[in-house]
C-alpha positions as MATLAB code, in Angstrom:
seq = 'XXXXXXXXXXXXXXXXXXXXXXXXXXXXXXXXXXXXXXXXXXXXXXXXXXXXXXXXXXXXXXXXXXXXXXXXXXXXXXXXXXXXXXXXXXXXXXXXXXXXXXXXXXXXXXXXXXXXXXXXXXXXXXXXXXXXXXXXXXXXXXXXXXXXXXXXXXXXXXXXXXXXXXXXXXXXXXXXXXXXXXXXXXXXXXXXXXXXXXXXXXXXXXXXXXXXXXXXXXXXXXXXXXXXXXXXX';
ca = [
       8.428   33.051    2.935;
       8.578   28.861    2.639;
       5.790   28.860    4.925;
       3.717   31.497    2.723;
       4.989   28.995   -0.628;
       5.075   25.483    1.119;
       2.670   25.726    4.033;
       3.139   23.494    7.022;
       0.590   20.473    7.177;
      -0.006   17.733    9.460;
       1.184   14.635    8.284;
      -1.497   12.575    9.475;
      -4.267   14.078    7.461;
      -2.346   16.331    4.584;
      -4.352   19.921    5.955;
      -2.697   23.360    6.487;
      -2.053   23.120   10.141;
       0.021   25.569   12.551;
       0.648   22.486   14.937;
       2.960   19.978   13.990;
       0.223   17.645   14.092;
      -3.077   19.230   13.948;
      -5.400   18.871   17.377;
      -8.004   16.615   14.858;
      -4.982   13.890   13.777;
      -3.587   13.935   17.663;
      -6.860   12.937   19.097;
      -6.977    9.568   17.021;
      -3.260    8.441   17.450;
      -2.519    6.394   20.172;
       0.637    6.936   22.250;
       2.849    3.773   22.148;
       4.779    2.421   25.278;
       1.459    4.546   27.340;
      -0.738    1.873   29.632;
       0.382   -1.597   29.329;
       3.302   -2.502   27.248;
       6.209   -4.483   26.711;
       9.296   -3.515   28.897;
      11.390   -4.461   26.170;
      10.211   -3.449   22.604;
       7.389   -1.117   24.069;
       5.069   -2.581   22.061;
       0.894   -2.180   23.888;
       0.023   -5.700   25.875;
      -3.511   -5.665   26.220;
      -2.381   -8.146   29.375;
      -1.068   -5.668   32.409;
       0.564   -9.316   34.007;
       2.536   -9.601   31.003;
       6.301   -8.141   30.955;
       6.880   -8.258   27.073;
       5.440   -8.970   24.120;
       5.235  -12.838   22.227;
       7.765  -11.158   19.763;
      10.326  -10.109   22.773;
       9.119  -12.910   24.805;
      10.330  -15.797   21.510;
      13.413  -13.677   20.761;
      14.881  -13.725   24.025;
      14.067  -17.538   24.926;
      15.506  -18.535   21.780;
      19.047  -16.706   20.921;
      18.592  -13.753   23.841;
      18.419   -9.939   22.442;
      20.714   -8.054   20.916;
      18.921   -5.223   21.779;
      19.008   -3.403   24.665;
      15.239   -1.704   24.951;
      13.726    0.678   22.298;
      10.629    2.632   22.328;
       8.251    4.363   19.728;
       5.987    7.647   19.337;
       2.647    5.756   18.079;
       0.946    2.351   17.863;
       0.386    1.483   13.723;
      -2.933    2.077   13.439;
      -5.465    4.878   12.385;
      -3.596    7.751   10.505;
      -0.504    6.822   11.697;
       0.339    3.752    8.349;
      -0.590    6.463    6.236;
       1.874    9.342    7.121;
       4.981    6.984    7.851;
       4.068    5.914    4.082;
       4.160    9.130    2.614;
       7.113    9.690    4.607;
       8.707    6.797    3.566;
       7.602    6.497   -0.826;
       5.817    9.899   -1.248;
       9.172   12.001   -0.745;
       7.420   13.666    2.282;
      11.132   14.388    3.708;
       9.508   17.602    5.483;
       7.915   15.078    7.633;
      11.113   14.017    8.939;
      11.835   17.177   11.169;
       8.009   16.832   12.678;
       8.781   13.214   13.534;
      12.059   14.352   15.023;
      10.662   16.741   16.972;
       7.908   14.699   18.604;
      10.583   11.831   19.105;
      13.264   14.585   21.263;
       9.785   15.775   22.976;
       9.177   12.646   23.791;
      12.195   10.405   24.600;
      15.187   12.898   25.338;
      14.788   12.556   29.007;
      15.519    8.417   28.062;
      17.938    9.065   25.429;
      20.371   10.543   28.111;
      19.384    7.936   30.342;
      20.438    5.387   27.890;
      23.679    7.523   27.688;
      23.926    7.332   23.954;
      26.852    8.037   22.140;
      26.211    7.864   18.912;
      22.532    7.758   16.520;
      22.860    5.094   13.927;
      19.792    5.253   10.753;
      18.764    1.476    9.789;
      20.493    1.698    6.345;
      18.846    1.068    2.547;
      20.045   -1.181    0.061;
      22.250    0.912   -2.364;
      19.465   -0.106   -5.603;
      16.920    0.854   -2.939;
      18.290    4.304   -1.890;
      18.719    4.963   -5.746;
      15.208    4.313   -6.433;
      13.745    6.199   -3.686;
      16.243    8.589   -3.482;
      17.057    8.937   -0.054;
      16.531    6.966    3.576;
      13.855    8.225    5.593;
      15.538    6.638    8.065;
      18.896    8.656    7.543;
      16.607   11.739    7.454;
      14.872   10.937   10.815;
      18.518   10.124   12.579;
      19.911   13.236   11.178;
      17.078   15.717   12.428;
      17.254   13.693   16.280;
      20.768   14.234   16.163;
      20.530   17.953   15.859;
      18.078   18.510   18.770;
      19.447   15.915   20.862;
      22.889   17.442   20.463;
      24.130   13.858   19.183;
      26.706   12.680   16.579;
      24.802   10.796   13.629;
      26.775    8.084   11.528;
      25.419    7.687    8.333;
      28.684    5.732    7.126;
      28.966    2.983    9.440;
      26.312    0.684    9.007;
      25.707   -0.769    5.858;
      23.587   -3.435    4.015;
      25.459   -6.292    2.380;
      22.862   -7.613   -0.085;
      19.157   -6.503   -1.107;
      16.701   -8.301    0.588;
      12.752   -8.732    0.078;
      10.712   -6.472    1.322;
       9.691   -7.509    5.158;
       6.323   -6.857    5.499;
       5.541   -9.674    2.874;
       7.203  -12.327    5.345;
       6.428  -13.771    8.668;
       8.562  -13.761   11.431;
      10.923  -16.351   11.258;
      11.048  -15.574    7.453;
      12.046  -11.945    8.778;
      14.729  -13.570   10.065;
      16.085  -15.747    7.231;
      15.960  -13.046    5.278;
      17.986  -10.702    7.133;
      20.760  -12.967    7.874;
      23.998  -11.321    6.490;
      22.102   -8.363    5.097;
      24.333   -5.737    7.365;
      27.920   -5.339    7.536;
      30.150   -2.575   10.186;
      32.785   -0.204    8.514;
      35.724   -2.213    9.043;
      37.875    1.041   10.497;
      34.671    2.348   12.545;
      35.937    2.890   16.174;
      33.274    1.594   18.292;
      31.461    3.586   21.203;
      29.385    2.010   23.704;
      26.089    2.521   23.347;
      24.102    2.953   20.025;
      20.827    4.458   19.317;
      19.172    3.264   15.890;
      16.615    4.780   14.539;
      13.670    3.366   12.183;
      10.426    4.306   10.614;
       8.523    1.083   12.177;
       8.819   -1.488   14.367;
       6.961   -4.516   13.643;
       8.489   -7.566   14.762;
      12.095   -6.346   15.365;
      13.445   -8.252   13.151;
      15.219   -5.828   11.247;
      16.694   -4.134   14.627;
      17.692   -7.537   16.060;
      20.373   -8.865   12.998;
      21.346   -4.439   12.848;
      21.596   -4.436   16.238;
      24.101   -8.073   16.368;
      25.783   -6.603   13.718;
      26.990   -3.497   15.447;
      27.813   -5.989   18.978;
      29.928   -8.270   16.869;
      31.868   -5.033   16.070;
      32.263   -3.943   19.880;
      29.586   -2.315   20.682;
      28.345   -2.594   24.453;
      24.484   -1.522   24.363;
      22.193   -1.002   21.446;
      18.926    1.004   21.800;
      16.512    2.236   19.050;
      13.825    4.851   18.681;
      11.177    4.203   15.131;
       8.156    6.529   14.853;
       5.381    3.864   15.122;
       5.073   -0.013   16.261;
       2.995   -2.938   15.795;
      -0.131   -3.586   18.162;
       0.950   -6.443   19.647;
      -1.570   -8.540   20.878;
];
């Protein structure tokens, strides 16, 4: 009956499709973490010598990583911006249990590798989540969780103060910007190893200072999963 009053379409392209994404849409995405690509982030290297990205590569040499390794479904590019955006703005939350699914078809098989404990959703601003109404971040953990067969906490990460939005700033600005933006539960029992969960990875900024956070706290590994990531170079 919701199918018959809200029919399923692909997120990509916005037609009535029976696949999750419809043969047309999954013909012009492009796999990310599939040829070359950076051991670390997963980001594409268009150099198979290289080991990670200039991103990684500047992040480690300078303070080391506070992440572990994460990985994404799709490269940002072709139809891809467009549904993480309507995902994200539109209040496309239906789009959260497709993106789920192609994440557990994807990445369960490294998930248990990774031995996760607990799923962790990058968290909004409070004036942000009011505005927008929800975290499509929090709605993308939640979904994993349940086919992953994972605990999600939605309570334990936090952010401190509002910052401006990141894809206006470089990334060093990134940076600045995020220092002392997230803060740990203060009576959160920490496991050992995290999986956070974003819409997009572009320069990992965002992961990195989440990621140090939940360390500080006593965390031992941190991984994350986002549906799409930057081209690297």
């Amino acid at each position: 009956m919701l199918n018959l009053l809200y029919p399923p379409v692909c997120p990509m392209c916005g037609r009535i499709s029976v696949e999750r994404i419809c043969l047309s849409c999954r013909e012009k995405i492009r796999p990310a973490a599939a040829g070359a690509y950076c051991l670390h982030c997963g980001k594409p290297l268009k150099d198979e010598a290289e080991e990670f990205c200039p991103d990684c590569r500047r992040t480690i040499a300078e303070n080391g990583s506070a992440v572990d390794q994460g990985r994404s479904l799709w490269v940002h590019e072709g139809p891809v911006p467009g549904a993480v955006y309507r995902f994200k703005y539109n209040n496309r939350r239906r789009f959260g249990q497709i993106f789920a699914e192609e994440l557990a078809d994807r990445y369960t098989g490294l998930i248990r590798k990774w031995e996760i404990d607990e799923i962790i959703p990058v968290p909004l601003h409070r004036s942000r989540y009011r505005k927008r109404g929800y975290n499509q971040a929090e709605i993308l953990a939640l979904k994993l969780g349940v086919l992953c067969g994972l605990p999600v906490r939605t309570d334990v990460l936090y952010r401190i103060r509002k910052t401006a939005p990141q894809k206006l700033l470089g990334r060093r600005e990134r940076l600045r910007n995020l220092r002392g933006a997230f803060g740990v539960r203060a009576d959160w029992k920490p496991c050992r190893n995290v999986l956070l969960i974003d819409d997009i990875y572009t320069t990992g900024a965002t992961l990195e200072r989440a990621a140090r956070v939940l360390k500080k706290a006593g965390v031992q590994k941190v991984f994350f999963l986002t549906i799409s990531i930057g081209q690297g170079i």
